[in-house]
C-alpha positions, 0 to 999 in steps of 0.5 A: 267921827263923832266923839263920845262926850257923855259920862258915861262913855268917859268912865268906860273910856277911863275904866277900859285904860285903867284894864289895860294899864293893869294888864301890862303892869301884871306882864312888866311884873314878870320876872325872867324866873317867873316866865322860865317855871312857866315855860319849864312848866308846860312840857311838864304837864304834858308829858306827865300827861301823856306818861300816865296815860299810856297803860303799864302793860305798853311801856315797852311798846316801840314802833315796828311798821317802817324804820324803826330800828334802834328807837328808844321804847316809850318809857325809855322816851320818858326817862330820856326826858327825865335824864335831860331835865337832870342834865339841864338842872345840874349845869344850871347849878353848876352841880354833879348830875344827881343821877345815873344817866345811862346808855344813850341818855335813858337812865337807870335801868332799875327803873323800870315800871309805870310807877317808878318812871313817873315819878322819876319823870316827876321828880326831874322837874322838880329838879328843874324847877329848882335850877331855873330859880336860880336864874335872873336877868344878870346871869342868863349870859353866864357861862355853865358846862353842860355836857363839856362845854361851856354854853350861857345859862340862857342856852341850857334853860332853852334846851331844857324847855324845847327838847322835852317838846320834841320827845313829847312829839313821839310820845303822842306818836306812841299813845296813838299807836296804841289806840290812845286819842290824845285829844281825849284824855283827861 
């Protein structure tokens, strides 16, 4: 194998590790609150997506065709989340949950329109969001009553992240169901 000695190939060997240093320096940079909004962040984006897609009038639309018995309604699905990022937040502040949680986890049942459920989606995030910066590496293992029982920091902020995904799941379901292509929104 032939070594490069020319100048020019030593300031690009120089210039490509200084890149590469620089991307790790900006990864090692991260702090655990950091990679956590991120994290909390996706499921909000999406969700909030697929929430103001689905026209007003389909709100209330739940699966017939097959076993759908006792499925919770698209907006409930919706507010679910919602209910949850409260849930998660309030354990992670170690405060009382702000709102009513409803039956079944589906919240309250004054909210019910397009306009109303988005923003009561939104707006748990942004509880959320408040919550995760409390966190840092020294207390992920702390212990946090969530539901009854106390569970580290760590495993509420993880159940916080992945369970908006699962109804995020359903929700696509719901939009194609509709005639909505996913894929296509905006």
């Amino acid at each position: 194998m032939a070594i490069n000695r020319s100048p020019f190939g030593f300031v690009l060997a120089v210039l490509a590790g200084t890149g590469l240093q620089a991307q790790a320096a900006d990864s090692n940079a991260k702090t655990v609150t950091q990679i956590f909004q991120q994290s909390v962040s996706g499921p909000e984006h999406a969700t909030l997506r697929l929430a103001e897609a689905m026209p007003e009038a389909n709100y209330s639309f739940v699966p017939t065709n097959g076993q759908f018995s006792g499925v919770r309604s698209f907006a409930q699905l919706a507010k679910h989340i919602a209910v949850d990022n409260y849930m998660t937040g309030a354990a992670l502040l170690g405060e009382k949950v702000p709102i009513e949680v409803g039956a079944h986890e589906n919240g309250p049942d004054g909210i019910s329109t397009k306009a109303q459920i988005t923003k009561f989606l939104r707006d748990s995030f942004r509880y959320l969001h408040q919550a995760v910066d409390t966190l840092d590496q020294k207390n992920l293992m702390e212990s946090v009553i969530y539901e009854d029982v106390a569970l580290p920091r760590l495993t509420v902020v993880n159940a916080a992240i992945s369970h908006p995904w699962d109804i995020y799941g359903q929700m696509i379901e719901y939009l194609r169901m509709n005639g909505i292509d996913p894929q296509k929104l905006p």
